[in-house]
C-alpha positions as CSV (number, residue, x, y, z in Angstrom):
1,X,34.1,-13.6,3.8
2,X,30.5,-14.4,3.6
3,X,28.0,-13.4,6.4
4,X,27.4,-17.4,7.1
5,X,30.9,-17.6,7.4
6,X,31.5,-14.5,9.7
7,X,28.8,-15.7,12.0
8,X,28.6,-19.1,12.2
9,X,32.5,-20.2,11.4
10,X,31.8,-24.2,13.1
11,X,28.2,-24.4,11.0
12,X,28.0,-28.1,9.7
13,X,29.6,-28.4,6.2
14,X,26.5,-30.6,5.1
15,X,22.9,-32.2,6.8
16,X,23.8,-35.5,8.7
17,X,20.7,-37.5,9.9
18,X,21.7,-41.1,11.9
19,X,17.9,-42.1,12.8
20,X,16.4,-44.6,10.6
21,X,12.9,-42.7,11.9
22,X,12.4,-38.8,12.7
23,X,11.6,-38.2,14.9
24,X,14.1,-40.7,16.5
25,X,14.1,-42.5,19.8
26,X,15.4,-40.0,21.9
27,X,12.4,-37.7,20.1
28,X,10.2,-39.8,20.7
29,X,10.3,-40.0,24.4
30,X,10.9,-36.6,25.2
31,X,7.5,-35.5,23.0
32,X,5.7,-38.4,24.9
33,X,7.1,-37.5,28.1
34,X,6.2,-33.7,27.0
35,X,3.2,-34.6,26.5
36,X,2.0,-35.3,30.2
37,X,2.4,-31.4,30.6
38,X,1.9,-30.0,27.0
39,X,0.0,-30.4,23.9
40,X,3.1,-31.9,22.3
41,X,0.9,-34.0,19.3
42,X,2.0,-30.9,16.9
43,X,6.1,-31.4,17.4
44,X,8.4,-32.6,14.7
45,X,10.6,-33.4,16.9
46,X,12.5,-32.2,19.8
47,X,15.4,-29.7,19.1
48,X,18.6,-29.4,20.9
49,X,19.0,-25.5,20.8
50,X,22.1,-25.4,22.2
51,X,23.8,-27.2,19.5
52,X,22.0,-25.2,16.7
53,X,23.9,-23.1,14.8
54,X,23.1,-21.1,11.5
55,X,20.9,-22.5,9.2
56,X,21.2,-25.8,11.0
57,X,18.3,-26.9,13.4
58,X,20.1,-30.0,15.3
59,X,17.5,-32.4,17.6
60,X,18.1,-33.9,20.2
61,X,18.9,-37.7,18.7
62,X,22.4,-35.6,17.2
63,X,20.3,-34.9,13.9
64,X,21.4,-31.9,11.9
65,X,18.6,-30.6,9.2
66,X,19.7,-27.6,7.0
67,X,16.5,-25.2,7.7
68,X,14.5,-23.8,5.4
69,X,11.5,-23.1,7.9
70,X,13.3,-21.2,11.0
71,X,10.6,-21.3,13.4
72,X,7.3,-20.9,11.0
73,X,9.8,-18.0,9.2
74,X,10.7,-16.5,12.5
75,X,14.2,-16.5,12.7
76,X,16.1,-13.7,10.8
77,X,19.7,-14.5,11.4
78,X,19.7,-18.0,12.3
79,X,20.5,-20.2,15.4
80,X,23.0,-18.6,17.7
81,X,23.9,-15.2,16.4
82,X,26.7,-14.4,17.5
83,X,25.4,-10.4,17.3
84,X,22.2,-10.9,19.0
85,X,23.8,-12.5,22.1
86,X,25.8,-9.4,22.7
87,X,22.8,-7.9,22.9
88,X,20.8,-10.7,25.0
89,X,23.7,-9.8,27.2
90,X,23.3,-6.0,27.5
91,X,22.5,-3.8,30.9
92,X,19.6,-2.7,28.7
93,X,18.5,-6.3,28.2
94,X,19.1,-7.5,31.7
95,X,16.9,-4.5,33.3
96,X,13.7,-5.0,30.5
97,X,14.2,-9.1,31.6
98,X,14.4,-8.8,35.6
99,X,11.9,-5.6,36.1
100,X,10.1,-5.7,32.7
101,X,8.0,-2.5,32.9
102,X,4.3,-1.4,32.9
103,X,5.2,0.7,30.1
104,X,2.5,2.6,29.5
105,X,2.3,3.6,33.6
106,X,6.4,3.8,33.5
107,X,8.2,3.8,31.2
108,X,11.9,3.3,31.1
109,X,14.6,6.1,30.5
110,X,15.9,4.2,28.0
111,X,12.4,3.4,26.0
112,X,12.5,6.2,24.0
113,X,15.8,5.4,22.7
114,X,14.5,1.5,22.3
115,X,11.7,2.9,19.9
116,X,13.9,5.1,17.9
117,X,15.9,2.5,16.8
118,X,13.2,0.3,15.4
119,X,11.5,3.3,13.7
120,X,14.9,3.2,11.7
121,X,13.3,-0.4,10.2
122,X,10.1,1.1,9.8
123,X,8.1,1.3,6.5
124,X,8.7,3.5,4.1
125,X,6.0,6.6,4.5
126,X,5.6,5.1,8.6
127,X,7.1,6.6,11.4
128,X,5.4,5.8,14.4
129,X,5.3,2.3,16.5
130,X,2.8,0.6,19.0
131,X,4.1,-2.7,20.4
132,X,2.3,-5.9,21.3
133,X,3.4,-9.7,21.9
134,X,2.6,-11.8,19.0
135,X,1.0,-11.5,15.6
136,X,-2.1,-12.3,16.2
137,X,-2.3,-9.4,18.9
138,X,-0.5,-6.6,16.4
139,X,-3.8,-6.9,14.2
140,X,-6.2,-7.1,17.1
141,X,-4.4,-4.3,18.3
142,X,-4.2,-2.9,14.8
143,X,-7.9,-4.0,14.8
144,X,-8.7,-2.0,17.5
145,X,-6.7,1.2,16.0
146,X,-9.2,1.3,13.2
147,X,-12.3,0.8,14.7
148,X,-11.3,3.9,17.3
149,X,-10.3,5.9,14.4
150,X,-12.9,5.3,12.5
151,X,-15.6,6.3,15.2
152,X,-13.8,9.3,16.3
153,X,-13.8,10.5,12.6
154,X,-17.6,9.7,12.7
155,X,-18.0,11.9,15.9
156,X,-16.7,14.6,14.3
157,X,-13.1,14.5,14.9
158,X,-10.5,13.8,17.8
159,X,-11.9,16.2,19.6
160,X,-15.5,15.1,20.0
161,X,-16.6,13.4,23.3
162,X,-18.6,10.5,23.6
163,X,-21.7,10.9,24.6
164,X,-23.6,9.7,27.8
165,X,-26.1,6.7,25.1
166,X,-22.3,5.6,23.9
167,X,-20.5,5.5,27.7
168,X,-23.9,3.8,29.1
169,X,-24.7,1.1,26.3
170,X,-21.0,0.1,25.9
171,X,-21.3,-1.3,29.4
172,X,-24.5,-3.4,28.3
173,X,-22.6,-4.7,25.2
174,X,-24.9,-2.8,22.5
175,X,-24.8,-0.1,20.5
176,X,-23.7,2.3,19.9
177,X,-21.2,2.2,22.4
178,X,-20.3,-1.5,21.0
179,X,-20.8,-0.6,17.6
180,X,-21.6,-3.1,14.4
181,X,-18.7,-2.4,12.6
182,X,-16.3,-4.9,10.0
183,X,-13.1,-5.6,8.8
184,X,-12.9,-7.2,5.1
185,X,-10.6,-9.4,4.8
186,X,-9.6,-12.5,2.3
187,X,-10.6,-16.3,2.0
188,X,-7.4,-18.2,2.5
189,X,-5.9,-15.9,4.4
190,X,-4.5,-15.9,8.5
191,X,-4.1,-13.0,10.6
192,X,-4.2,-15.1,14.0
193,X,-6.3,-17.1,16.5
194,X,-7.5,-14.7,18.3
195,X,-11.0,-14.1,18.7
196,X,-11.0,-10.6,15.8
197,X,-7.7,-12.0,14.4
198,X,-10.0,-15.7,14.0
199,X,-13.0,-13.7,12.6
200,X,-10.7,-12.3,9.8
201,X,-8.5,-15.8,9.3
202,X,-10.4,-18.4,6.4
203,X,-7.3,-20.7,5.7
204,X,-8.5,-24.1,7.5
205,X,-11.2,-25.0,10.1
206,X,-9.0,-26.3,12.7
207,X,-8.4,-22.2,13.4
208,X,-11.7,-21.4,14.2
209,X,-13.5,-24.0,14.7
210,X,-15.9,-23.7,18.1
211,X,-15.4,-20.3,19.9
212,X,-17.9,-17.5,18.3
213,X,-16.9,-15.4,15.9
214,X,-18.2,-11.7,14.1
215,X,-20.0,-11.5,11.1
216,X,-16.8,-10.3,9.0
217,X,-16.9,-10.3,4.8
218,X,-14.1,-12.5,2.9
219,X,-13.2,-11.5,-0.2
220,X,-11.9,-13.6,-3.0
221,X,-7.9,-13.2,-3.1
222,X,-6.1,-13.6,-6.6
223,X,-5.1,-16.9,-7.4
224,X,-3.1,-16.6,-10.5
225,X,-1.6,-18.4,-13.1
226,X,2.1,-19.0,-13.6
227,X,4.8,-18.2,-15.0
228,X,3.3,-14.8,-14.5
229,X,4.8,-13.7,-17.5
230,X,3.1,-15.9,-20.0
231,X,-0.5,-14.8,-18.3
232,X,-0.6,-11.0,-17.8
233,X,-4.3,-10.6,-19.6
234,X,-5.5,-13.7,-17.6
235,X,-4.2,-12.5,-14.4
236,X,-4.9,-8.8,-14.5
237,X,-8.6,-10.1,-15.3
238,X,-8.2,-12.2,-12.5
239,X,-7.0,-9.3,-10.3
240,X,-10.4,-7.3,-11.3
241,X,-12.8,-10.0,-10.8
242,X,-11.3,-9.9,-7.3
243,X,-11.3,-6.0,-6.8
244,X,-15.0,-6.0,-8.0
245,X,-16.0,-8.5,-5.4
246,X,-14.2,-6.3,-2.5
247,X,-16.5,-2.8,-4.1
248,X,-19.8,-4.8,-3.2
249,X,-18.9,-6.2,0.0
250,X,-17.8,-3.0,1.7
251,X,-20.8,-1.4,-0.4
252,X,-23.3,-4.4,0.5
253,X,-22.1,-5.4,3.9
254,X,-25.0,-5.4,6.8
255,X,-22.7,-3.5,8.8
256,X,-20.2,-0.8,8.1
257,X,-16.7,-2.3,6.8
258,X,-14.3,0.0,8.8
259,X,-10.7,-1.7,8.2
260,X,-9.4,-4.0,5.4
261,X,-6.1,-6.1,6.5
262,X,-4.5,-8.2,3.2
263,X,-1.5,-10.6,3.0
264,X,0.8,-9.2,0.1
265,X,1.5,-12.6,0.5
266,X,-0.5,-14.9,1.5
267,X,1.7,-17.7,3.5
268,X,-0.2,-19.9,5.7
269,X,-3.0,-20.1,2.9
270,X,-1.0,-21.3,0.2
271,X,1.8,-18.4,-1.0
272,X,-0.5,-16.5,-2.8
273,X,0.9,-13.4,-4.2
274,X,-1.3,-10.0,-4.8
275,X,0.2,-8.0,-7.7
276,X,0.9,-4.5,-7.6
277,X,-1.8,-3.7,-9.4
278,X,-4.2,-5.5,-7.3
279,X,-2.7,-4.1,-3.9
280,X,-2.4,-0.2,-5.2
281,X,-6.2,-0.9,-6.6
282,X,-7.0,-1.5,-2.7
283,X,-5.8,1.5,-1.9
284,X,-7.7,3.4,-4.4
285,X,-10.8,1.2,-2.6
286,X,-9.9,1.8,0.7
287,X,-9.6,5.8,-0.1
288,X,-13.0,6.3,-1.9
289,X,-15.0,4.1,0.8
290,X,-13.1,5.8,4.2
291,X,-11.8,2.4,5.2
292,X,-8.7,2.2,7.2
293,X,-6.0,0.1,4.8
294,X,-4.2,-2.7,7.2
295,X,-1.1,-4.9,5.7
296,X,-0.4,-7.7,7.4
297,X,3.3,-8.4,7.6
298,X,4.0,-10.9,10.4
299,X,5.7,-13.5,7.6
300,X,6.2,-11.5,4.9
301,X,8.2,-8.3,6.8
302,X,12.4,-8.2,7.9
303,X,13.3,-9.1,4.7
304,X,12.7,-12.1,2.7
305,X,11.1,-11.4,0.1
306,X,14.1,-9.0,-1.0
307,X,12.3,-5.8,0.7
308,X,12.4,-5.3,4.1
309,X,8.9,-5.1,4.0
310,X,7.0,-7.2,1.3
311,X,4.2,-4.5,0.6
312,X,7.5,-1.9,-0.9
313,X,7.5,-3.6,-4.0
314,X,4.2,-2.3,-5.0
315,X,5.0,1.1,-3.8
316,X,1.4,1.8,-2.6
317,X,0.8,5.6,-2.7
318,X,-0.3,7.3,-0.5
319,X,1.2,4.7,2.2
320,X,-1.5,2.4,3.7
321,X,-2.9,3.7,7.2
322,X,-1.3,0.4,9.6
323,X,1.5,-2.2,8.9
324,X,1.7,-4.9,11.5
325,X,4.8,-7.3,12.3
326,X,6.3,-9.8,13.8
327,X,7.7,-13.0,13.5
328,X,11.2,-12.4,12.1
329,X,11.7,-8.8,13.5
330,X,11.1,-11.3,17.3
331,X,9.0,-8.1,18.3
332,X,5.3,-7.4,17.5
333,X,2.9,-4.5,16.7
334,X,1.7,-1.8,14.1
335,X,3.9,0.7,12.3
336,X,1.5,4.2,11.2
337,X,2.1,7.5,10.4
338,X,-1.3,9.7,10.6
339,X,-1.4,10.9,14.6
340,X,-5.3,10.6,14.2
341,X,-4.7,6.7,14.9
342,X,-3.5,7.7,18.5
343,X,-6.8,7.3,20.5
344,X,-8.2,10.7,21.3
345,X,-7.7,9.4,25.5
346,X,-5.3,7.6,27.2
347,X,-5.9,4.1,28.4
348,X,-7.7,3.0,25.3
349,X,-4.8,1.3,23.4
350,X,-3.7,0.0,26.7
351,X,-2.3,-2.8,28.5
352,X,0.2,-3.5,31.3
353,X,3.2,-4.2,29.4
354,X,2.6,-2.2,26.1
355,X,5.0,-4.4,24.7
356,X,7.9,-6.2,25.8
357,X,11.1,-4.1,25.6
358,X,13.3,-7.2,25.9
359,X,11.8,-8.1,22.7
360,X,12.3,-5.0,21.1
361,X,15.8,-4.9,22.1
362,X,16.3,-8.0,20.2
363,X,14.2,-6.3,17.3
364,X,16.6,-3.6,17.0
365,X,19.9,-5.4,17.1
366,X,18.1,-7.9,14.4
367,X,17.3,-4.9,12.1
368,X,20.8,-3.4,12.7
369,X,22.4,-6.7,11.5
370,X,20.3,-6.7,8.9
371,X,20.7,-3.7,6.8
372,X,24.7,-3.4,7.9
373,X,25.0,-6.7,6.2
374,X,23.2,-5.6,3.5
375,X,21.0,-8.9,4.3
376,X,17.8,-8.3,2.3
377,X,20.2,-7.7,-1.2
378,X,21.2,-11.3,-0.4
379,X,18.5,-13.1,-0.1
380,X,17.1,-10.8,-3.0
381,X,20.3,-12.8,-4.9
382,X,20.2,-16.3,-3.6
383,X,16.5,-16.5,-4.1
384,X,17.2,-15.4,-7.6
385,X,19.7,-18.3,-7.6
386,X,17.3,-20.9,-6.2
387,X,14.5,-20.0,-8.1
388,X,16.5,-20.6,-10.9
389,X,17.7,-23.6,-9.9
390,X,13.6,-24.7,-9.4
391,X,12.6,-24.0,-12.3
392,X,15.1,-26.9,-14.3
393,X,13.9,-29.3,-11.7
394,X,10.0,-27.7,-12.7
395,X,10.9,-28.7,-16.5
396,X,12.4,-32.1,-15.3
397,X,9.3,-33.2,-12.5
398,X,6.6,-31.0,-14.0
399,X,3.7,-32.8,-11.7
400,X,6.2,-32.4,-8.8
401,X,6.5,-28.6,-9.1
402,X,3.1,-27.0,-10.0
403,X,2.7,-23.4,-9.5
404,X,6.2,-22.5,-8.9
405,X,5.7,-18.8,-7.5
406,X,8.4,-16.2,-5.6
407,X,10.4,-15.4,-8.6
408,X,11.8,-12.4,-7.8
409,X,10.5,-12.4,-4.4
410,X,13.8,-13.0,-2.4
411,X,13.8,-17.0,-0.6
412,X,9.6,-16.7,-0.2
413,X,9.4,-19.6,-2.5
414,X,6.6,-22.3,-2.9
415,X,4.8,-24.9,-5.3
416,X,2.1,-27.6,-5.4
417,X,2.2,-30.9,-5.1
418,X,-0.4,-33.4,-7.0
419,X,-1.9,-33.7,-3.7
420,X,-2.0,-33.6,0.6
421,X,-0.7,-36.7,0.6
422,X,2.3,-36.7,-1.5
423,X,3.3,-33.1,0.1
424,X,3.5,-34.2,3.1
425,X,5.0,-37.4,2.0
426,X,7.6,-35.1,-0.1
427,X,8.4,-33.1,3.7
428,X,9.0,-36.1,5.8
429,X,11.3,-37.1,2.4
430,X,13.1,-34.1,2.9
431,X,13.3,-35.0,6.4
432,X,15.3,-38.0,6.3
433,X,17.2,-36.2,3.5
434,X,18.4,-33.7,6.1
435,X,16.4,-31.2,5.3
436,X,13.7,-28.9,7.9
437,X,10.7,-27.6,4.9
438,X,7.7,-26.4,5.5
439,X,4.1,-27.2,3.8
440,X,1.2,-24.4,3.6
441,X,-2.2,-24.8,2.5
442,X,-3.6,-28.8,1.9
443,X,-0.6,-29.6,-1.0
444,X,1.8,-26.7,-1.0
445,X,5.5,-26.8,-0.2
446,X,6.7,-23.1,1.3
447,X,10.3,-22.1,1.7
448,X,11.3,-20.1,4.5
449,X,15.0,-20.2,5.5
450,X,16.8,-17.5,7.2
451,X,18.2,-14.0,5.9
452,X,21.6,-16.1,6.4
453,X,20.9,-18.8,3.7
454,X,23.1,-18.6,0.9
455,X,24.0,-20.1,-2.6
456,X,25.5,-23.2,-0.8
457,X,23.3,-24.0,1.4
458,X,21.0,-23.5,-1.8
459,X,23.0,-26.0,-3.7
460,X,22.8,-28.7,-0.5
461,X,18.8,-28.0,-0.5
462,X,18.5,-28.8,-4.3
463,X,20.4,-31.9,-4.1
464,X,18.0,-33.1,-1.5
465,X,15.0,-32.2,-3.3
466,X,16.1,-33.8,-6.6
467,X,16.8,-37.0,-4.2
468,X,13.7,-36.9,-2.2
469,X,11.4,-36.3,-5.6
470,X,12.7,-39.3,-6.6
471,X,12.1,-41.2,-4.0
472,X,8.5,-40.2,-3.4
C-alpha cells in the first residue's frame, strides 16, 4: 500500500474545479469580508481546511486543487495526517497548548525529552537545538548566535568579561558595546522580514522597502546554465567568479563580516542552486577569514530535495557552524554543534517562550513519520519521475520550460517562463486546471508539493500542465 493510500484512504481520485472564476463567489466574499479585519489583498482564495485532505487543498466554493505549494512548502505530510492528529491530541500537546511555558525560566519535565527527539532529525555533524517561532526569527536568532560568538572569541574566549566601556556604551547604542559588525549574504536571496533577516534578504523591494536597514554586503550567487551536464567548464567558472567576489567583500568590507548565511537553494529568489563545489568553497572561505558559516534551511530542510537537509548533498566538511529551519519541520530555530555558540551568560539568547513546545511536538511526530516511511527516498523517486516527465514537455514547449533545474533534487523543481506575465498567466491556468503551483522570482514557476506526492498525483500534474501550456 502506498503511504498516500495508508494516510489519506478518501483523498479525491482527481482535481475537480466547478467555478467558472477562482477565486469563486463564495471566495470572493469571504476575502472581501476578510478584509475589514485583515490584509486579505494577498489570498488566492479562501480554503476550507476541514475538507482538505492529502495533497488536496479544497476552498471553500467545493473546489479541489491537487497541491503542489503546501503552504509556501510548509506542509510535510499533507492536509489531515492522520499521524500528526494523534499527536495534536496528546497529554503532552494539551499541557504545551493550555499552559505553554516560559521555557527558559521553567521548563517542562517533559522538554528534555521534546528536544531529544528532534535532535534525532538533526543535521548530520549537529547535535544541539535552540528554538524560535518562524524563519525569519531562526536567522535573527542564528544572527545573533554569531555576532556573540564572534565577540566572545575577540575578548579572548568564553571566559572573558565585558568590560565597563562595552556594558556603558551598549546602553547609548555605540560602540563597542553595539558593535559595527556584518553578515554577507547573497543578491536574490530571502532569509525573512525582519529587521537583520530584511538587511540580509535582496530578492524584491516590496521586502524591505521603508523601515531602516544595516549596511550588509551581497554577494553574487551562481546562476548557472542548464542541463548542468552540458556546461560544467562554464559553470564551475561561474561558481569562481562568485567565490572571488565573496574573498573581497569580507576582505573589503567597512566593517568586520562576522557570519555568512546562503540558500543551498535559493527558493523565493528564483530556485537557484549552489553546487557542491561552490558551497564546500564557502566553507574553506568562512575557515580562513574566522567567519561563522550559517545555512539557511527554512524551504529547503525535512526533505524535499531527497535529503533531509538540502546542504547533505554537498557533504560540507568540517560541518558548517548554524543550520536554521522551519517551514516543513512546523517548528523553528538553529541546529549547532560547537558549545562556544552557547552565550558565555544566561539571558542573552533569551526570550519568554524559547520556543513553542507545541510546535515542536508537532516537529517530532512530523520527523518520525518521515524517516519510518522512508519519506525523503520517495520524493527522491517521484521527483526523478517528474523531472523526467519535464524534460519531454521541455523538448516539446522549449520557450515554456527555460532553465529546467532540480534534477536530482527530490520534488524542488522549477523553470522560466518568457516572462512575468505569461507565468503568472501559466499559474492562474493551472488554477482553473485544478491545480495549486507556486511562482518565485518575476517569471519562475517552483514546485513544492508535499513529502506525500507521488507518481500519480505526478501523472494528474503533468496532464494539467501540458493542457494549461496550451492554452496560455
Amino acid at each position: 500500500m502506498s503511504i498516500a493510500a495508508k494516510y489519506y484512504p478518501n483523498e479525491p481520485v482527481e482535481p475537480k474545479v466547478q467555478t467558472t472564476e477562482i477565486p469563486g463567489p463564495v471566495s470572493k466574499a469571504k476575502i472581501a469580508s476578510l478584509g475589514k479585519v485583515f490584509d486579505s489583498r494577498p489570498a488566492y482564495f479562501v480554503a476550507d481546511y476541514s475538507k482538505s485532505v492529502g495533497n488536496y487543498i479544497v476552498d471553500v466554493d467545493g473546489n479541489e486543487y491537487l497541491d503542489l505549494y503546501a503552504q509556501i512548502s510548509s506542509i510535510a505530510l499533507g492536509y489531515n495526517n492522520p499521524a500528526l492528529i494523534e499527536a495534536a491530541k496528546s497529554d503532552k500537546m494539551i499541557r504545551a497548548l493550555v499552559d505553554r511555558p516560559a521555557l527558559g525560566n521553567f521548563p517542562g519535565s517533559d522538554l528534555e525529552d521534546i528536544l531529544k527527539q528532534l535532535l534525532k532529525f538533526a543535521p548530520k555533524g549537529q547535535d544541539k537545538v535552540w528554538n524560535g517561532l518562524s524563519g525569519a526569527d531562526a536567522n535573527e536568532l542564528a544572527f545573533k548566535a554569531a555576532f556573540m560568538y564572534y565577540r566572545q572569541l575577540q575578548r579572548g574566549g568564553h571566559g572573558a568579561e565585558f568590560s565597563e566601556e562595552e556594558t556603558s556604551t551598549v546602553m547609548k547604542n555605540s560602540t563597542p558595546g553595539s558593535p559595527d559588525l556584518a553578515v554577507l549574504s547573497f543578491k536574490r536571496a530571502f532569509h525573512g522580514r525582519l529587521f537583520a533577516s530584511g538587511s540580509s534578504t535582496c530578492s524584491k523591494p516590496i521586502h524591505k522597502l521603508d523601515f531602516p536597514a544595516f549596511n550588509w554586503p551581497h554577494a553574487e550567487y551562481p546562476s548557472y546554465k542548464y542541463p548542468l551536464t552540458s556546461y560544467e567548464e562554464e559553470n564551475k567558472k561561474e561558481d569562481d567568479r562568485c567565490l572571488a567576489i565573496v574573498e573581497d567583500l569580507i576582505k573589503s568590507w567597512p566593517t568586520p563580516v562576522a557570519a555568512l548565511i546562503i540558500e543551498p537553494i535559493q527558493s523565493e529568489g528564483g530556485d537557484n542552486h549552489a553546487s557542491k563545489y561552490f558551497l564546500q568553497s564557502l566553507r574553506d572561505l568562512t575557515l580562513k577569514y574566522n567567519v561563522v558559516y550559517i545555512i539557511d534551511e527554512v524551504q529547503t530542510g525535512v526533505g524535499a530535495t531527497g535529503k533531509l537537509w538540502c546542504h547533505e548533498w554537498a557533504d560540507i566538511q568540517p560541518p558548517v557552524d548554524l543550520v536554521t529551519f522551519s517551514k516543513k519541520f512546523q517548528s523553528a530555530g538553529y541546529w549547532f554543534h560547537d558549545e562556544r555558540f552557547i552565550p558565555n551568560k544566561a539571558y542573552r539568547q533569551f526570550n519568554t517562550w524559547c520556543g513553542d513546545p507545541a510546535r515542536m511536538i508537532i516537529a517530532g511526530a512530523i520527523g518520525q513519520e518521515v524517516v519510518d516511511n522512508k519519506l525523503v527516498d520517495q520524493c527522491a523517486r517521484v521527483g526523478d519521475y517528474l523531472f523526467a516527465k519535464l524534460e519531454k514537455l521541455q523538448e516539446k514547449y522549449p520557450t515554456k520550460f527555460g532553465n529546467l533545474r532540480g534534477k536530482n533534487r527530490g520534488t524542488f523543481i522549477a523553470w522560466d517562463l518568457e516572462s512575468p506575465a505569461q507565468r503568472d498567466q501559466l499559474l492562474k491556468i493551472l488554477k482553473s486546471n485544478g491545480c495549486n503551483v507556486g511562482g518565485c522570482a518575476e517569471k519562475s514557476v517552483r514546485l513544492r508539493p508535499s513529502l506525500t506526492f507521488e507518481e500519480k498525483h505526478a501523472d494528474i500534474f503533468v496532464n494539467a500542465l501540458v493542457k494549461s501550456v496550451e492554452q496560455l
